[in-house]
MDAnalysis code that builds the backbone (N, CA, C; Angstrom):
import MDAnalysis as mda
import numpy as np

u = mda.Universe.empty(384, n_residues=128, atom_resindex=np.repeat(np.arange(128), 3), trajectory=True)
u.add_TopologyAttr("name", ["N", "CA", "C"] * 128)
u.add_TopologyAttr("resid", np.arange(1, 129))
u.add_TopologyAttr("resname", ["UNK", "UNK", "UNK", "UNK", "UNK", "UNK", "UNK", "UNK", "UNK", "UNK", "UNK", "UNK", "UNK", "UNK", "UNK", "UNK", "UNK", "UNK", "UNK", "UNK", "UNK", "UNK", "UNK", "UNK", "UNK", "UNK", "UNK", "UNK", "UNK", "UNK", "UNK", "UNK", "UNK", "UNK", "UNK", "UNK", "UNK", "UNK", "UNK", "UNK", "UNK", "UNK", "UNK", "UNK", "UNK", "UNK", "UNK", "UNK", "UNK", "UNK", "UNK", "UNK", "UNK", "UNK", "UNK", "UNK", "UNK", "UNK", "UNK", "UNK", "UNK", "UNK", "UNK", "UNK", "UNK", "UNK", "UNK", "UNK", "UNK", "UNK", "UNK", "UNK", "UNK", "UNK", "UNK", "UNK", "UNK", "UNK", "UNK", "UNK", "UNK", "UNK", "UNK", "UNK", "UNK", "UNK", "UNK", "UNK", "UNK", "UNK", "UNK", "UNK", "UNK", "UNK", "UNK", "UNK", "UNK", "UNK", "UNK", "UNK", "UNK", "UNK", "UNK", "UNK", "UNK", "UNK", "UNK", "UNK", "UNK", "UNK", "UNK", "UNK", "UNK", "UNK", "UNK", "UNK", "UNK", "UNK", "UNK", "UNK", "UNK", "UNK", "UNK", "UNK", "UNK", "UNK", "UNK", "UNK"])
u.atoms.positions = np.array([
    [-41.168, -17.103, -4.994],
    [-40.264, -16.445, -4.073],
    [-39.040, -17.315, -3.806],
    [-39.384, -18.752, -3.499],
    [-38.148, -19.841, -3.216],
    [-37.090, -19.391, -4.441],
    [-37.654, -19.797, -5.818],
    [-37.238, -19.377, -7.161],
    [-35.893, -18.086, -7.260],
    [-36.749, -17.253, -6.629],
    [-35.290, -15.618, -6.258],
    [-34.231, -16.110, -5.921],
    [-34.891, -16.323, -4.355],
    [-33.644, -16.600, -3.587],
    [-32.715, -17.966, -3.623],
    [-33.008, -18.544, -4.435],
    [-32.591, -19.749, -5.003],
    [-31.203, -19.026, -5.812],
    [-31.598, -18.198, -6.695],
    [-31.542, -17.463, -7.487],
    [-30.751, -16.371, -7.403],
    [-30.177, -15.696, -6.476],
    [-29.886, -15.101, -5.388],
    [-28.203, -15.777, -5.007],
    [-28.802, -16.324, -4.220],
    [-27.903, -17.761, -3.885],
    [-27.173, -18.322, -4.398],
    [-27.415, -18.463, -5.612],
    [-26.424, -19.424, -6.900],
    [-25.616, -17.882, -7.405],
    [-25.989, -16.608, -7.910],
    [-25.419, -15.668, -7.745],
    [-23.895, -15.378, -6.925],
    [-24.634, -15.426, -6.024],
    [-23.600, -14.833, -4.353],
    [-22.283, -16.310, -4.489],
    [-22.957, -17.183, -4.462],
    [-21.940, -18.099, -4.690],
    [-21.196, -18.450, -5.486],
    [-21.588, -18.066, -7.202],
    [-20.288, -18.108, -8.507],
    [-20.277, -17.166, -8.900],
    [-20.737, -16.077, -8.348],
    [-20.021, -14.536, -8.619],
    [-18.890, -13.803, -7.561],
    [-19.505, -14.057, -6.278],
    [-18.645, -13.449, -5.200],
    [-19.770, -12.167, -5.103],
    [-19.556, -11.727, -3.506],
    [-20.582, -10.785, -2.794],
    [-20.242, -9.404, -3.545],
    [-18.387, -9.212, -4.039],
    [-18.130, -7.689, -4.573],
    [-16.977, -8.329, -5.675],
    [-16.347, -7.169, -6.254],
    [-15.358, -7.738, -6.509],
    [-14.439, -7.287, -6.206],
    [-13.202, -7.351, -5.551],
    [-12.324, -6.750, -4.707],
    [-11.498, -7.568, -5.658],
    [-10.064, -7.160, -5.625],
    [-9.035, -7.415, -6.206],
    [-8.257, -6.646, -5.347],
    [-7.034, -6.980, -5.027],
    [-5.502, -6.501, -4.650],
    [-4.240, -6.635, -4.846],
    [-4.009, -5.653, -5.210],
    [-2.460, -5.108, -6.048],
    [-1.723, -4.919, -5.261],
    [-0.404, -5.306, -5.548],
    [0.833, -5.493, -4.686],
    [1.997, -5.161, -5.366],
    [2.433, -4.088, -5.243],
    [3.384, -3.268, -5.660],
    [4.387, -3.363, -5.131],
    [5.989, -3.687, -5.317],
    [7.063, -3.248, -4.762],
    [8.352, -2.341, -6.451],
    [8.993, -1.694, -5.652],
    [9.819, -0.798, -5.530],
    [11.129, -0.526, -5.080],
    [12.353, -0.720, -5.938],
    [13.891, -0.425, -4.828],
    [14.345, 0.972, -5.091],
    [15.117, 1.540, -4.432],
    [16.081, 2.609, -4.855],
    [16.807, 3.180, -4.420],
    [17.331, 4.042, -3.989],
    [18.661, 4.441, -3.735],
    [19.125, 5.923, -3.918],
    [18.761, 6.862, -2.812],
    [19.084, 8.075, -2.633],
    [20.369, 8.804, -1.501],
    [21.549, 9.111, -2.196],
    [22.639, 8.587, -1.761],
    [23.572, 7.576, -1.177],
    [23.321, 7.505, 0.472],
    [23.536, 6.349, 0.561],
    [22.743, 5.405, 1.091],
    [21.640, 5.728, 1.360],
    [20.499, 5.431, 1.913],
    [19.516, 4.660, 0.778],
    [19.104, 3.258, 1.203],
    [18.394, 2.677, 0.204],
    [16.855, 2.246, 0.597],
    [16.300, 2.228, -0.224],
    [15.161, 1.750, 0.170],
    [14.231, 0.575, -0.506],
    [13.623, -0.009, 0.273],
    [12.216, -1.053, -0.454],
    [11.290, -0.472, -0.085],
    [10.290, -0.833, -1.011],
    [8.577, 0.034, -0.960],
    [7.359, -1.053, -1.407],
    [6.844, -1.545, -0.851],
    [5.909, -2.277, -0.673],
    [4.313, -1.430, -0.988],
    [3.255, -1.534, -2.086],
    [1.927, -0.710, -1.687],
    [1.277, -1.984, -2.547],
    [0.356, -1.884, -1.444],
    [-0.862, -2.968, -1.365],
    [-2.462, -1.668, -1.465],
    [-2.721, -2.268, -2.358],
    [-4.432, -1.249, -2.626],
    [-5.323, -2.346, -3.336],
    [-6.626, -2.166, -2.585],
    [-7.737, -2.927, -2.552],
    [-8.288, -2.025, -3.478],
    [-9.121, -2.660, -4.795],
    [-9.886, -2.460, -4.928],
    [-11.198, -3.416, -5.023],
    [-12.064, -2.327, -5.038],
    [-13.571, -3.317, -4.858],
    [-14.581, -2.342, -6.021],
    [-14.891, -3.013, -6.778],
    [-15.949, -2.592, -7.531],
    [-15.780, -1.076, -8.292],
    [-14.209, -1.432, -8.735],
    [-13.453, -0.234, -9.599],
    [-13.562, 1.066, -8.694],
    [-13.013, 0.826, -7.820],
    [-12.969, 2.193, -6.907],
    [-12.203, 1.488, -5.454],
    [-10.849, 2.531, -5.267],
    [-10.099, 1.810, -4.419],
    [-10.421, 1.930, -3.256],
    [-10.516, 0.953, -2.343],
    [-10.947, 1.006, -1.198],
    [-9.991, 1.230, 0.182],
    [-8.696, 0.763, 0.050],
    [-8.032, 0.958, 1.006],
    [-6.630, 0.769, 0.212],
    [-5.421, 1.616, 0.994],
    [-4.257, 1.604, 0.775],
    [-3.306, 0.919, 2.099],
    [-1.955, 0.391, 2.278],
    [-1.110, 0.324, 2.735],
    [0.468, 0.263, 2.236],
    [0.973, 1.109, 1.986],
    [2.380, 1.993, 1.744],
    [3.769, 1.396, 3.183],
    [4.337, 0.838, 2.540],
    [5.622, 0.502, 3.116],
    [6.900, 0.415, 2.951],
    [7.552, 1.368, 3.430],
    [8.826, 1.448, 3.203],
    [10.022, 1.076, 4.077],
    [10.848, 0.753, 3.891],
    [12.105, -0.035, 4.618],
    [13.216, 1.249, 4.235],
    [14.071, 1.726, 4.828],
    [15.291, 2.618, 4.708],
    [15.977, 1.493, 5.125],
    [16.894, 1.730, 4.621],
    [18.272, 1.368, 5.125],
    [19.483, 1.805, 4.945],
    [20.062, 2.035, 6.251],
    [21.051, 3.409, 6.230],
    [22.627, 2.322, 6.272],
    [23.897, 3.137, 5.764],
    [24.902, 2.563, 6.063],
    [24.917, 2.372, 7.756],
    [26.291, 1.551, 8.021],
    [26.957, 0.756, 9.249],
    [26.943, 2.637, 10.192],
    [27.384, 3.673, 9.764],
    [28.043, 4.818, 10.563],
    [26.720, 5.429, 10.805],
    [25.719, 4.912, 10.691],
    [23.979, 5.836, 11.305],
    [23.658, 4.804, 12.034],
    [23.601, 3.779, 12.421],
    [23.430, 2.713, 13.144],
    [23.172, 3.526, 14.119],
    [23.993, 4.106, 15.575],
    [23.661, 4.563, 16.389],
    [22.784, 5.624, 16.288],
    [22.325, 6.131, 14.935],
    [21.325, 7.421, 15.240],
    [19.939, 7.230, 14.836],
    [19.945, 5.620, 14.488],
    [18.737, 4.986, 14.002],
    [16.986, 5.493, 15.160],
    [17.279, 5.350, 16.088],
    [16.086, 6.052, 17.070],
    [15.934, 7.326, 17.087],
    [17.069, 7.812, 16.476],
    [16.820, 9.590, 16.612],
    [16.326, 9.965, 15.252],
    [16.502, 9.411, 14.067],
    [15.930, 9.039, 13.449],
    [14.212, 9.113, 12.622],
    [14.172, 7.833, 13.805],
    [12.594, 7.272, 13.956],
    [11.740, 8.491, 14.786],
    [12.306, 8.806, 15.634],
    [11.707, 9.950, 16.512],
    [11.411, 11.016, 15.898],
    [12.561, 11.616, 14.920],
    [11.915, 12.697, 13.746],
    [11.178, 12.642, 13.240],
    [10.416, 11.309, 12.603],
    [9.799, 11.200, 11.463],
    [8.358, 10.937, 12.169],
    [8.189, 10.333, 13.399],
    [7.366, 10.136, 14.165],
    [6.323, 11.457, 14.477],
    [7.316, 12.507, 15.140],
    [7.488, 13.743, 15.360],
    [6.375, 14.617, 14.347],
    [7.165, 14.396, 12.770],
    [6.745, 15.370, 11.878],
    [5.758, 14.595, 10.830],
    [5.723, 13.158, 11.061],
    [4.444, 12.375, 10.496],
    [3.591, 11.380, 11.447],
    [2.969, 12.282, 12.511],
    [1.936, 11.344, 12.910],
    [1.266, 10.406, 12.468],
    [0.840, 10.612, 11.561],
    [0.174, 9.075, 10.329],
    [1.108, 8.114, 9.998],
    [2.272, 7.723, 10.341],
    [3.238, 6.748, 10.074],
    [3.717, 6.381, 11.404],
    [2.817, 4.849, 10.925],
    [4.194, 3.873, 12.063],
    [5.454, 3.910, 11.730],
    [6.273, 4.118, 12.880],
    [7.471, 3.838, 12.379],
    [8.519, 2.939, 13.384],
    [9.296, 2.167, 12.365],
    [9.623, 0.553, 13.407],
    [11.394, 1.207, 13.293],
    [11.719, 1.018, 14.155],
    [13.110, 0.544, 13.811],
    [14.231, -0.863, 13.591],
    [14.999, -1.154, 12.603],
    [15.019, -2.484, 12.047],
    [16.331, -2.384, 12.177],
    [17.395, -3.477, 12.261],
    [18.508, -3.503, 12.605],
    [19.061, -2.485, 11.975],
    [19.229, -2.169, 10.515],
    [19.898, -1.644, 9.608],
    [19.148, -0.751, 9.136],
    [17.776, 0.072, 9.489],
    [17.049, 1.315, 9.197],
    [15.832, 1.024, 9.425],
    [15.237, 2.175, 9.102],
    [13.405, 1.943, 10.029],
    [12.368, 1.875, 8.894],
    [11.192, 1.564, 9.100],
    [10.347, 0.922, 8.365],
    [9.222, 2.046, 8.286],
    [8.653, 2.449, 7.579],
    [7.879, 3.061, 7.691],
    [6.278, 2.531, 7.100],
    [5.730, 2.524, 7.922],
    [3.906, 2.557, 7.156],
    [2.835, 3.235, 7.217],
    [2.637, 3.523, 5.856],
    [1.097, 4.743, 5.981],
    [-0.101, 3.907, 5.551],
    [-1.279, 3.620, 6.125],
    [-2.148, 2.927, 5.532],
    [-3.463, 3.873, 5.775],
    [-4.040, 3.564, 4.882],
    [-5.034, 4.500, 4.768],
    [-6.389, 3.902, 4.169],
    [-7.807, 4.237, 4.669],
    [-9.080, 4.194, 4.440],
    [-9.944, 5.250, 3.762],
    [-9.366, 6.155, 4.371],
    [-9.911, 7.332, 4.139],
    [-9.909, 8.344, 2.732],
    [-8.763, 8.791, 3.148],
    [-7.718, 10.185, 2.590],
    [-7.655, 9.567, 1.273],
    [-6.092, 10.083, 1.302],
    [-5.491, 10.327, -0.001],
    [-4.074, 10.301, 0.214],
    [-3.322, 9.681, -0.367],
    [-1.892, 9.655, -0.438],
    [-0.975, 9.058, -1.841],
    [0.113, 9.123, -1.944],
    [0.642, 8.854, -3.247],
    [-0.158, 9.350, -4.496],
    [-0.722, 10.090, -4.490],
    [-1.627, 10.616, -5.711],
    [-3.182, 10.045, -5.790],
    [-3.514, 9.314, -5.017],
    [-4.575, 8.301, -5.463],
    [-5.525, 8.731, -4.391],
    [-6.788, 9.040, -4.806],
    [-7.739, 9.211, -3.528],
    [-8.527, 7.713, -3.447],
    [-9.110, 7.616, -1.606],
    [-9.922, 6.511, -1.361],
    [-11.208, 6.820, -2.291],
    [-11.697, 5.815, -2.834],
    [-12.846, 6.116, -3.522],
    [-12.882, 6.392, -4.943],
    [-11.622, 6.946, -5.168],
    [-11.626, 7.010, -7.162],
    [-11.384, 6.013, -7.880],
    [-12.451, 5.814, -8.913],
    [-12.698, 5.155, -10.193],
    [-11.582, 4.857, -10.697],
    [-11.104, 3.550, -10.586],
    [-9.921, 2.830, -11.493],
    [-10.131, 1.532, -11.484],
    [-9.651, 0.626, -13.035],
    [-9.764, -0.819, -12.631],
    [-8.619, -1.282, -11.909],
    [-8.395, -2.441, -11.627],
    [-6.681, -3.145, -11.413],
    [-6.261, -2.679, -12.445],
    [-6.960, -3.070, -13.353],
    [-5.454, -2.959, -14.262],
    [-4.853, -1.578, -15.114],
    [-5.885, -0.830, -15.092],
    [-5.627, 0.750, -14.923],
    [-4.807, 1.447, -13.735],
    [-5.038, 0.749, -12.756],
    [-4.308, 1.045, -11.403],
    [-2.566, 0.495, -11.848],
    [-2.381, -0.944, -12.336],
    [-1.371, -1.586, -12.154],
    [-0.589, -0.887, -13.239],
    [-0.957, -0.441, -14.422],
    [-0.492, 0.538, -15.672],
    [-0.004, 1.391, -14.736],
    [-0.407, 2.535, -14.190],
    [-0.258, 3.416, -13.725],
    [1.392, 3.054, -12.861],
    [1.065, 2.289, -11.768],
    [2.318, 1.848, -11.112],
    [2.965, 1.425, -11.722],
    [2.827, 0.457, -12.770],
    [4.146, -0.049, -13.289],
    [4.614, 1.340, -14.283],
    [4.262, 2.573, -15.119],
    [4.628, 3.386, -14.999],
    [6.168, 4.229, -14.699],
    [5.622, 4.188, -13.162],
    [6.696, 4.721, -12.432],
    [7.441, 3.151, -11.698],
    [7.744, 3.057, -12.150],
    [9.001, 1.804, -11.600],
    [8.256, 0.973, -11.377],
    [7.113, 0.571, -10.697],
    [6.908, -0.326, -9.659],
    [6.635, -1.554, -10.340],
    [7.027, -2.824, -9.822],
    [6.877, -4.175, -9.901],
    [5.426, -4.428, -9.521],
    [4.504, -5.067, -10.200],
    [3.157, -5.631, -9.817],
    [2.838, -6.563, -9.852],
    [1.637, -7.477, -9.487],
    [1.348, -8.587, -9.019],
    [-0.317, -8.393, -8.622],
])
């Protein structure tokens, strides 16, 4: 019995308890005059993603400055699931998620990293 858990033990310690890995995605672009950065961070653990966090930065020209809270209040408004910050020069947005499903990807579906990181790099995104 010592033998197992000996056994066990040496396991847990040069394997690791799961295997989780996390991908870190960013993103720029530019829809009129309004630009943005995009930040997505997704855990996976044992080829199946476990959690997401999605972040985006707007940033509006100098002449929206004053409408920056009215803004934030819309988006607040019509996306309860998003924090939303306001930042000198445009507001920040974050969706993080456990659960659901967002950007195409459900919590829980079968992908490796690096099937995941294909995928994002794909569509624009920078990985890591």
């Amino acid at each position: 019995m010592k033998k197992i858990l000996l056994l066990i033990t040496f396991l847990f310690i040069f394997t690791g308890c799961g295997n989780t890995q996390t991908l870190t995605c960013t993103a720029s672009g530019e829809n009129g005059d309004i630009k943005s950065h995009s930040t997505l961070v997704i855990r996976v653990n044992e080829d199946k993603v476990s959690s997401m966090k999605f972040t985006v930065d707007m940033i509006f020209p100098d002449e929206y400055k004053s409408q920056l809270r009215d803004i934030a209040a819309n988006v607040r408004s019509s996306k309860p699931y998003m924090k939303v910050t306001v930042l000198s020069n445009g507001i920040r947005l974050v969706t993080e998620d456990t659960n659901n499903s967002f950007i195409g990807i459900d919590i829980g579906q079968e992908i490796t990293y690096g099937e995941l990181k294909g995928v994002l790099e794909l569509q624009d995104y920078t990985c890591k």
